[in-house]
C-alpha positions in Angstrom: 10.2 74.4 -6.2 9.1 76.6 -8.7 5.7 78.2 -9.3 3.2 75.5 -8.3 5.7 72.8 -9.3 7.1 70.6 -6.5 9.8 68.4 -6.8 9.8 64.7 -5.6 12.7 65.1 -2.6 9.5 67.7 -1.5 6.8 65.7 -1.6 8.5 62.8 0.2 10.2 65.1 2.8 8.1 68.8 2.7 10.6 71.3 3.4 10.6 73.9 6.3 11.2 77.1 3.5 8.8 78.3 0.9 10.9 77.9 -2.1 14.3 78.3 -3.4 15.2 80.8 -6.3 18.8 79.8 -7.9 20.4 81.9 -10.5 21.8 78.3 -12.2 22.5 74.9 -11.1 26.0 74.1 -9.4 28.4 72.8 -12.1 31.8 73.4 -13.7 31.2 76.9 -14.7 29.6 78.0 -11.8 32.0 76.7 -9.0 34.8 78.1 -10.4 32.5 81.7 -10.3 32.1 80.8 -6.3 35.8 80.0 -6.0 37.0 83.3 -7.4 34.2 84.8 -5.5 34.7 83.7 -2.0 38.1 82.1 -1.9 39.6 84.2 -4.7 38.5 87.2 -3.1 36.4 88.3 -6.0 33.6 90.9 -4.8 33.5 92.5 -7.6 31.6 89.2 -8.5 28.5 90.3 -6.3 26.1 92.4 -8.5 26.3 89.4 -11.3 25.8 86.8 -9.0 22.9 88.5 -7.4 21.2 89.6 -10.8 21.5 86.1 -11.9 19.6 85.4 -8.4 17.1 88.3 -9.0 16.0 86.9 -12.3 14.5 84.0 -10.9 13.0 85.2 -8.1 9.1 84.8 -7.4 6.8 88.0 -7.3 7.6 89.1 -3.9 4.4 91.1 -2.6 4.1 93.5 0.2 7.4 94.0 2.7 10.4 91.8 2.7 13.6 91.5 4.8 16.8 90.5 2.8 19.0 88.6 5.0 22.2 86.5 4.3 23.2 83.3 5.7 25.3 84.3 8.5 29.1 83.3 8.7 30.4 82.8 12.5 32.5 85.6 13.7 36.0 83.6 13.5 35.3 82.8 10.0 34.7 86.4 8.7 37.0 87.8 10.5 39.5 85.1 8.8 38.1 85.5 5.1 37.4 89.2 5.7 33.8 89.3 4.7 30.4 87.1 3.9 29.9 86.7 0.3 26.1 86.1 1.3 25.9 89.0 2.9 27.7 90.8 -0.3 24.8 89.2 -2.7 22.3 89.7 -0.3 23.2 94.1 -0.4 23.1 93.8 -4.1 19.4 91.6 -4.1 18.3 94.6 -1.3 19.2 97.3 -4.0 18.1 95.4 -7.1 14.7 94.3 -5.4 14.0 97.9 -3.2 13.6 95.4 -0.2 15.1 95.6 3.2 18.6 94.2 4.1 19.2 92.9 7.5 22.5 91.4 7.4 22.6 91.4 11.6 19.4 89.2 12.2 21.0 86.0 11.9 23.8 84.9 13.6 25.6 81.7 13.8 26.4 80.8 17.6 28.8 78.1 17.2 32.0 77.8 15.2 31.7 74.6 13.3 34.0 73.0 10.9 33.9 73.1 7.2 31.1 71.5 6.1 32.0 70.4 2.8 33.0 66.4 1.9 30.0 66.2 4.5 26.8 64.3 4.0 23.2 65.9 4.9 22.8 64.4 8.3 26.5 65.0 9.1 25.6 68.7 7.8 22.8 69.0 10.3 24.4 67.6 13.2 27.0 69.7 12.9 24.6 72.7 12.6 22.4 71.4 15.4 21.8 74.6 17.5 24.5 76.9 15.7 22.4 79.6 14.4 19.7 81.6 16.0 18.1 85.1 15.6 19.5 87.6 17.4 17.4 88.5 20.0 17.3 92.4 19.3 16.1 91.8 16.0 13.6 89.1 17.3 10.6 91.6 16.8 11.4 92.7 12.7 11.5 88.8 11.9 8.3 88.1 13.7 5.5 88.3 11.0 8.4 89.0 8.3 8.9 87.7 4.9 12.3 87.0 4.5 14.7 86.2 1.3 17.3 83.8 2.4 20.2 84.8 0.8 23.3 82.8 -0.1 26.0 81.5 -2.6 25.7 77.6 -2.9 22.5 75.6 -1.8 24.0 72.0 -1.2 22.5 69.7 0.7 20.2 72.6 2.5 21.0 72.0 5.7 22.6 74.9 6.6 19.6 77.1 4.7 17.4 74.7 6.9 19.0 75.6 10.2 18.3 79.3 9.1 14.8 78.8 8.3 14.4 76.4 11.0 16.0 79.7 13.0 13.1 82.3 11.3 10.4 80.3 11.9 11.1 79.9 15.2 11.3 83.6 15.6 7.8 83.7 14.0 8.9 84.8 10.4 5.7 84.1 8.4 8.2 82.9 4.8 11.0 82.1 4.1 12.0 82.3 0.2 15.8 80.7 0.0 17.5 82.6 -2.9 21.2 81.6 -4.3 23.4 81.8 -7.1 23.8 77.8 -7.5 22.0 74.8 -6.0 23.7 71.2 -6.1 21.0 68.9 -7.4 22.2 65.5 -6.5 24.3 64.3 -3.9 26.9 61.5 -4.2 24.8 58.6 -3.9 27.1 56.4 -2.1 28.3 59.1 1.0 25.5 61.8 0.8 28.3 63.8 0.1 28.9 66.5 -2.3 31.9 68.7 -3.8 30.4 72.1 -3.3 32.7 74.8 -1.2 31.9 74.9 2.5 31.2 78.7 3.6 
């Protein structure tokens, strides 16, 4: 979505969020960025990504929260950090908004979404990430940027929102460095990296 534009998957199926603001579309170029980024342990990566992400972001009025897609506590620990939430501090500093990189949290270890189709994507997800319940009364009647690295199929920015919402967030602006436009059209499923 962008400005008043909305895009046919929308209009046949309106999404739970109130737009998405990508720095580019997921190709060649850019998955190798994510690569080097999050499995190449490239961190130094994080201001470019996110000023790529800032450029396109919509006017963002009154008080935000910044907050990045969480990672489950197995997983970070493994990888040694959350490349959303790494993106998410630099949008926070670029922006003058407020990071909150503790609101979300994802419950349940799942397994590596990618190679996965959407539905496969949100079973998996199906009650894995919540707000925590300390920070329950900052989301309620917040507006929150979404922040992560790759939008795929949206399902784990839809379990976020879906998450927010819930917890009585007012909008929710998804924000990343690259979306995946089409899925495979024979499996749903797509060659982005998993988080």
């Amino acid at each position: 979505m962008a400005g008043d534009a909305i895009c046919a998957p929308c209009m046949a199926q309106p999404p739970r969020h109130d737009g998405i603001a990508a720095g580019t579309l997921y190709n060649d170029t850019a998955r190798k960025l994510v690569l080097a980024f999050k499995h190449g342990r490239r961190i130094a990566l994080a201001p470019m990504l996110a000023r790529l992400i800032a450029a396109r972001l919509p006017a963002m009025e009154g008080p935000w929260l910044v907050m990045p897609v969480p990672l489950h506590r197995w997983r970070l620990w493994h990888r040694g950090f959350n490349q959303a939430a790494l993106i998410a501090a630099e949008i926070a500093r670029l922006t003058g908004t407020e990071l909150m990189v503790d609101a979300l949290e994802r419950r349940k270890r799942t397994p590596a979404l990618g190679g996965l189709g959407r539905k496969a994507r949100m079973r998996t997800l199906q009650g894995a990430i919540a707000v925590d319940p300390h920070r329950g009364t900052r989301v309620r009647g917040a507006q929150v940027l979404l922040v992560d690295d790759v939008l795929t199929s949206g399902a784990t920015s839809d379990a976020c929102v879906a998450a927010l919402k819930r917890a009585g967030a007012t909008r929710v602006v998804i924000a990343c460095f690259a979306r995946v436009l089409e899925d495979d059209s024979a499996s749903g499923a797509v060659a982005a990296p998993e988080n």
